[in-house]
DRENNUKOL-965085 format. One record per residue (C-alpha): chain; x, y, z. Coordinates in steps of 0.25 Angstrom, whole numbers, plus 5000, padded with zeros to 4 digits. Last residue first. Layout:
chaine  xx  yy  zz
A  X  Y  Z
...
! end
This chain:
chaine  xx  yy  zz
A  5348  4831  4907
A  5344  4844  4914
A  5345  4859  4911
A  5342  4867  4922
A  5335  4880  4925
A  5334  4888  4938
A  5323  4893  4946
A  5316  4902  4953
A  5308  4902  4969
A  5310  4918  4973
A  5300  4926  4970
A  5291  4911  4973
A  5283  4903  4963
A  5279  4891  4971
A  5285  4875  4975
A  5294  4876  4986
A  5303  4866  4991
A  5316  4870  4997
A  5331  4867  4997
A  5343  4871  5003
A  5355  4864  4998
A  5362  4874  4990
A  5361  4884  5004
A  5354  4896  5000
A  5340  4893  5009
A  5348  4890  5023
A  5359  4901  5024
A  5352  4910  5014
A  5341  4914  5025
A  5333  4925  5022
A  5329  4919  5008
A  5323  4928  4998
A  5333  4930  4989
A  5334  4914  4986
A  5338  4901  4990
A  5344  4890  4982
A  5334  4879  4981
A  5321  4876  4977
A  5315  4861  4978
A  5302  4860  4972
A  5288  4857  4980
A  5278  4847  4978
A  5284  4835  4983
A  5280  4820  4978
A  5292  4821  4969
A  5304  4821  4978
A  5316  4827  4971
A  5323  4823  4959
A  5338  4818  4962
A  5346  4814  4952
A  5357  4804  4960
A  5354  4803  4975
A  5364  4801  4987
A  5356  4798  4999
A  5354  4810  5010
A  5339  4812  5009
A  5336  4825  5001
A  5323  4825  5010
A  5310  4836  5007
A  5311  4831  4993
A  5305  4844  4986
A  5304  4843  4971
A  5313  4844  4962
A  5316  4851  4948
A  5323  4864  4959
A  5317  4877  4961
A  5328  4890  4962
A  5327  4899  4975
A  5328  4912  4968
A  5339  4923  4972
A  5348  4915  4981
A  5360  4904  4980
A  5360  4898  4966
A  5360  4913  4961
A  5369  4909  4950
A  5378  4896  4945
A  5390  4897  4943
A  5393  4884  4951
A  5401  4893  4959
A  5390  4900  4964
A  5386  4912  4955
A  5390  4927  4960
A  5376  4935  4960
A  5368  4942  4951
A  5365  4930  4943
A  5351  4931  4942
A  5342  4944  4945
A  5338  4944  4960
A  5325  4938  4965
A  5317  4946  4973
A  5322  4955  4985
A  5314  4958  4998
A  5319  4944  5004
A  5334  4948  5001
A  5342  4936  5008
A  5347  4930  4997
A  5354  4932  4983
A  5365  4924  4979
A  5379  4922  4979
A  5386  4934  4982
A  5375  4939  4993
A  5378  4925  4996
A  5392  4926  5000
A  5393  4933  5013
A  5382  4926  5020
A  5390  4916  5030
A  5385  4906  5039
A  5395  4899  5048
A  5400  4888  5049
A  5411  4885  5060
A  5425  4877  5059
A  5431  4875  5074
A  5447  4880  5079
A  5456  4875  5088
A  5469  4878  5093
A  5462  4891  5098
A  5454  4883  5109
A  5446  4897  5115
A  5445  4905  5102
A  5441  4891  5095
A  5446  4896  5082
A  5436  4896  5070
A  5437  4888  5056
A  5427  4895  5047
A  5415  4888  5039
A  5407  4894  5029
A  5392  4897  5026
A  5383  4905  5016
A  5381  4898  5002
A  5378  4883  5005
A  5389  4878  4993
A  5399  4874  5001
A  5407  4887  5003
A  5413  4896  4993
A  5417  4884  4985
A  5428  4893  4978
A  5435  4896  4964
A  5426  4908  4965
A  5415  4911  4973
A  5410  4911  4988
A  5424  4915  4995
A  5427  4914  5009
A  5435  4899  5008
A  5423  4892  5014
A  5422  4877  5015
A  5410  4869  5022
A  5412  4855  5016
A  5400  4847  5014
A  5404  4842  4998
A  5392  4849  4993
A  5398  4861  4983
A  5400  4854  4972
A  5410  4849  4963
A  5409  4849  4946
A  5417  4860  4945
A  5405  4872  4944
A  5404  4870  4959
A  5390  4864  4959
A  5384  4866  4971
A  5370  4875  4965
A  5372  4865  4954
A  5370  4851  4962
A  5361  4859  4970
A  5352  4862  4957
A  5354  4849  4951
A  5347  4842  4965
A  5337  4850  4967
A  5332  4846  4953
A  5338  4857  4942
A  5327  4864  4934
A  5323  4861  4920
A  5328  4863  4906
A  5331  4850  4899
A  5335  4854  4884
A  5330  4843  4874
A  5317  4849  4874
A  5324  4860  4867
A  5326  4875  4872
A  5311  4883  4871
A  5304  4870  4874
A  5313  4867  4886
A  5311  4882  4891
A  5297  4881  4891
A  5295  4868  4895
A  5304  4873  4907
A  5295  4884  4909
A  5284  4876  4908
A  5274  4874  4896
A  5281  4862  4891
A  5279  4855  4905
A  5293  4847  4908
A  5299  4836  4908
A  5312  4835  4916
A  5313  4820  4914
A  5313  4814  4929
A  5298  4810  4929
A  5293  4810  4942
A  5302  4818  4947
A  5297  4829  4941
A  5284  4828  4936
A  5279  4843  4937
A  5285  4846  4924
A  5276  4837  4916
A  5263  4845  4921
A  5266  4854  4928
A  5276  4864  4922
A  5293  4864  4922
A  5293  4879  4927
A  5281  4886  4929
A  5275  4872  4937
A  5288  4871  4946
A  5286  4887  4949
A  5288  4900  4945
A  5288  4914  4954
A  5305  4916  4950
A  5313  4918  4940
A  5325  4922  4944
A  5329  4936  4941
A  5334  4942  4926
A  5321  4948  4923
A  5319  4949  4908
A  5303  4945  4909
A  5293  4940  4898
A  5288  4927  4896
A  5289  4916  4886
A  5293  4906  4897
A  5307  4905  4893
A  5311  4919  4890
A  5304  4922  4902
A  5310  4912  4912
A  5325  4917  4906
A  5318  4933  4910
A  5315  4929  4923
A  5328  4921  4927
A  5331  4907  4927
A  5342  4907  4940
A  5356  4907  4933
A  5366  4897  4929
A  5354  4888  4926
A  5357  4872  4929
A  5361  4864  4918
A  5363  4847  4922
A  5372  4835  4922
A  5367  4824  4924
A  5368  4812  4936
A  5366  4822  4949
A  5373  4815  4961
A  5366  4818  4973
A  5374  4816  4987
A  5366  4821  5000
A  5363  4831  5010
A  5350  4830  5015
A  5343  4845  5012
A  5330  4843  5019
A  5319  4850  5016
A  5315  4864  5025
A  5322  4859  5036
A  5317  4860  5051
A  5325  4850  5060
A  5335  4845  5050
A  5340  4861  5053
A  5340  4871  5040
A  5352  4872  5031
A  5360  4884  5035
A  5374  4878  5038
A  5376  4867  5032
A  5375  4856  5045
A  5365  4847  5039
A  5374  4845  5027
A  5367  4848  5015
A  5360  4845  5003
A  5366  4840  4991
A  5378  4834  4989
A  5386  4831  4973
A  5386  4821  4963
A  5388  4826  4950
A  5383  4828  4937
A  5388  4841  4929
A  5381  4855  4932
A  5381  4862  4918
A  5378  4878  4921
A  5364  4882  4915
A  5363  4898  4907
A  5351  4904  4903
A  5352  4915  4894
A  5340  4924  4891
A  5339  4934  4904
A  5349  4930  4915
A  5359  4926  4906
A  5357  4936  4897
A  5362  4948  4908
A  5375  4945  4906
A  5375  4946  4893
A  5381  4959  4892
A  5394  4954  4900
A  5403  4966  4905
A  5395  4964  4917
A  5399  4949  4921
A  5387  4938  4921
A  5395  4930  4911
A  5387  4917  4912
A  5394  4905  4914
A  5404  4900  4906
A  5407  4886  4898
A  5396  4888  4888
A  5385  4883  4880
A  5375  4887  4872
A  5360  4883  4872
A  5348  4889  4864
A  5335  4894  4866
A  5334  4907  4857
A  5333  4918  4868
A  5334  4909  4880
A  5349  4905  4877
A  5352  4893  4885
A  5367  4893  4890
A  5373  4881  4895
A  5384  4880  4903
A  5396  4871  4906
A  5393  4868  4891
A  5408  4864  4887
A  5409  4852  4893
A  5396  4846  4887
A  5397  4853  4873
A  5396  4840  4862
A  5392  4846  4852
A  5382  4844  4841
A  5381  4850  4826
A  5369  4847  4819
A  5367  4850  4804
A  5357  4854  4794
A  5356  4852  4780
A  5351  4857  4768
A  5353  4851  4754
A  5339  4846  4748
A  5336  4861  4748
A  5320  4863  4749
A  5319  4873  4760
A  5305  4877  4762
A  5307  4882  4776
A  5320  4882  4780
A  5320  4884  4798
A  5305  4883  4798
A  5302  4871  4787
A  5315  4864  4794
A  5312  4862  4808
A  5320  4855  4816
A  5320  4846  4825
A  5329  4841  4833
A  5334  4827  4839
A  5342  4820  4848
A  5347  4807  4851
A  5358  4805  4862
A  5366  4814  4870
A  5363  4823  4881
A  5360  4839  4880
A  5355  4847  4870
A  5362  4861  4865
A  5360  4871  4854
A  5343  4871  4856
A  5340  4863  4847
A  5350  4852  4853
A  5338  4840  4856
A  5325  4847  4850
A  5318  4860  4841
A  5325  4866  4830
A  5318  4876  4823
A  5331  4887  4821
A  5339  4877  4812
A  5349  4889  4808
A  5351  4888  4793
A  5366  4887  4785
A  5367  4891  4771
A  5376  4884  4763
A  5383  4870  4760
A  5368  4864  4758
A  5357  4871  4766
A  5363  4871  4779
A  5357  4868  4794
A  5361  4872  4807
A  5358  4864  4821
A  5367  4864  4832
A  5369  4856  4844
A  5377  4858  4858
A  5378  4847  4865
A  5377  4842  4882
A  5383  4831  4887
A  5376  4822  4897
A  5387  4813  4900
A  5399  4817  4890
A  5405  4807  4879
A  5394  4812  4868
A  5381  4808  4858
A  5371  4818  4851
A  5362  4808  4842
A  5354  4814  4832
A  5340  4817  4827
A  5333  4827  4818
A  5318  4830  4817
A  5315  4839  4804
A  5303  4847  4805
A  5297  4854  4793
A  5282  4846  4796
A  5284  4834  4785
A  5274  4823  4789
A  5283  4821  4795
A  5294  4826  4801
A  5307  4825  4793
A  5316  4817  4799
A  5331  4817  4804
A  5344  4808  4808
A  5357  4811  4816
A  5364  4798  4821
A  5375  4807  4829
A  5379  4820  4835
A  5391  4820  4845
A  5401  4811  4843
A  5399  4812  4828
A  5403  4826  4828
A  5406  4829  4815
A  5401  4816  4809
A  5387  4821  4815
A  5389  4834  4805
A  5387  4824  4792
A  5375  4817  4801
A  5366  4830  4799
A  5369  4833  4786
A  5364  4819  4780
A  5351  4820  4788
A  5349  4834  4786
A  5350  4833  4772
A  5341  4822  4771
A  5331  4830  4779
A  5332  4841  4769
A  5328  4833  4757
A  5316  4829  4764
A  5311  4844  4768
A  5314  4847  4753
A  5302  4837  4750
A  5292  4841  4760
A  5295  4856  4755
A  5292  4852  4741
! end
């Protein structure tokens, strides 16, 4: 009886399914489903999510309907969308199972219904909500202000990713930006060169605290500070997730963090961290589409705001001086200066651990605690020589057994050099002050 109820259901699905497709038919196309069999109470559907934008991003939902009536949540869905949002066009497919959600339902008349949008402009961030793994979208920020009484989620069981479009930008540096180490005794070197990155990509707004780590792990802690002592094996495994770059698809060991939080989500959902080259694209990133790299040294005496508070370096400026001796004639020096970063980003304060997130002002990327508090590893691995040839994609070198890290931290005594957006190390240990931040990849 239950077999044969099952079947009924099915061809309801199929005719409800591509009734809603006419709403939207530039979005949600060639639906089709199958019972599993032998007949387990799963039910795979498939369909076609299309749209104008590169790389779009859609927010799905699933609700089913027993005749013209009751409406039913489909909580046991698993796939492409089960999560609220899936990204790229193309076929998809969910499944779901019926036997949980309306066990022994025996109505030839129920249906279920997707609805797909099309939300690429409009999800400037994303919002992943660790509580009941879903995905929402918005054009803001988070509202760190203290009349907000969430505030405090984002940094506990909200993760939220700001969307850096593809671009070409410079990384590295000039050899005369002040604080990068001599050619005569550099850590790696930082070539200054033109990368274009092809997709666009989610980068966390925040450092992944504590408490985000434990929700995803399984584990228990509700600190609001970077989480920090992990390492490349803790975070993507390894076994399949030591194979970066040798195979380019993000996999992933199911057991590791990011398994974890893959698992948890959708397999459909690409959670990783940035390559070295995503991470400075980001840390750059003026929030316009423009970034921080075109090699001019301009400094209006702010480091926020509607300005680019200097070129992206953190701590130096330039000021026209008068020759007190040839006063019709003047000379432009750099100098170091420190007033911005207690603003910025935690440094300098090598009794201190890490800080909670987002307690200072954000870059004007939006983005928090890129300067200080954790240093934050990066997908690749050490490639001593950037080389100054335009690249597209970077990866890294893949013979190296160290990952890049960037950003500086609380530790550091000298901001100058290890804040900078293009310093770069290679380390490969659980540090108290070696974190990391999560991206979303295409």
């Amino acid at each position: 009886m239950i077999r044969k109820s099952a079947f009924l259901l099915l061809l309801s699905l199929a005719v409800a399914l591509s009734a809603l497709a006419d709403l939207a038919p530039s979005q949600i196309t060639n639906i089709s489903c199958a019972q599993r069999w032998p007949w387990n109470g799963k039910v795979d559907i498939n369909y076609t999510l299309s749209s104008s934008a590169a790389y779009p991003v859609f927010r799905v939902a699933f609700y089913g309907q027993i005749g013209n009536g009751e409406t039913f949540a489909l909580n046991t869905l698993e796939g492409d969308g089960a999560c609220g949002v899936t990204f790229e066009d193309g076929v998809k497919r969910v499944t779901w199972d019926a036997s949980i959600d309306k066990p022994n339902t025996e109505s030839s008349n129920v249906k279920v219904g997707i609805i797909a949008l099309d939300v690429t402009v409009a999800a400037k961030y994303l919002v992943l909500d660790l509580n009941n793994c879903t995905m929402s979208y918005t054009m803001a920020g988070p509202d760190l202000s203290n009349d907000n009484p969430s505030r405090d989620a984002y940094k506990s069981w909200k993760v939220y990713f700001k969307r850096i479009n593809p671009g070409t930008y410079y990384m590295g540096s000039d050899p005369s930006e002040p604080g990068r180490e001599p050619a005569t005794n550099p850590t790696v070197y930082e070539d200054k060169h033109e990368v274009t990155i092809t997709k666009p990509f989610y980068i966390g707004v925040f450092e992944c605290t504590a408490a985000q780590y434990a929700l995803i792990t399984d584990t228990s802690s509700s600190a609001k500070t970077p989480r920090v002592q992990v390492d490349m094996a803790d975070l993507r495994g390894t076994a399949y997730g030591a194979t970066w770059p040798t195979y380019t698809d993000h996999r992933v060991d199911d057991t590791s963090f990011f398994g974890k939080l893959r698992k948890k989500t959708g397999y459909s959902l690409k959670f990783d961290l940035p390559t070295e080259a995503q991470w400075e694209m980001a840390a750059r990133d003026k929030g316009d589409g423009t970034y921080q790299d075109d090699g001019t040294y301009n400094y209006d005496g702010t480091f926020h705001g509607d300005k680019v508070w200097n070129d992206g370096s953190t701590f130096w400026k330039t000021r026209v001086v008068e020759d007190p001796l040839d006063p019709e004639h003047s000379y432009t020096e750099q100098f170091v200066c420190y007033t911005n970063m207690p603003y910025l980003g935690w440094c300098q304060d090598p009794n201190s651990a890490v800080h909670d997130v987002g307690l200072k002002k954000p870059g004007l990327n939006g983005l928090y605690d890129i300067h200080g508090n954790a240093w934050e590893y990066c997908l690749d691995r050490l490639a001593v020589h950037l080389g100054t040839s335009a690249v597209t994609d970077p990866v890294g070198d893949a013979s190296d057994t160290r990952f890049i890290v960037k950003g500086g931290s609380v530790y550091v005594s000298d901001p100058t050099n290890y804040c900078r957006m293009a310093m770069r190390m290679g380390r490969n240990a659980k540090t108290d002050n070696i974190g990391f931040r999560i991206a979303i990849v295409f």
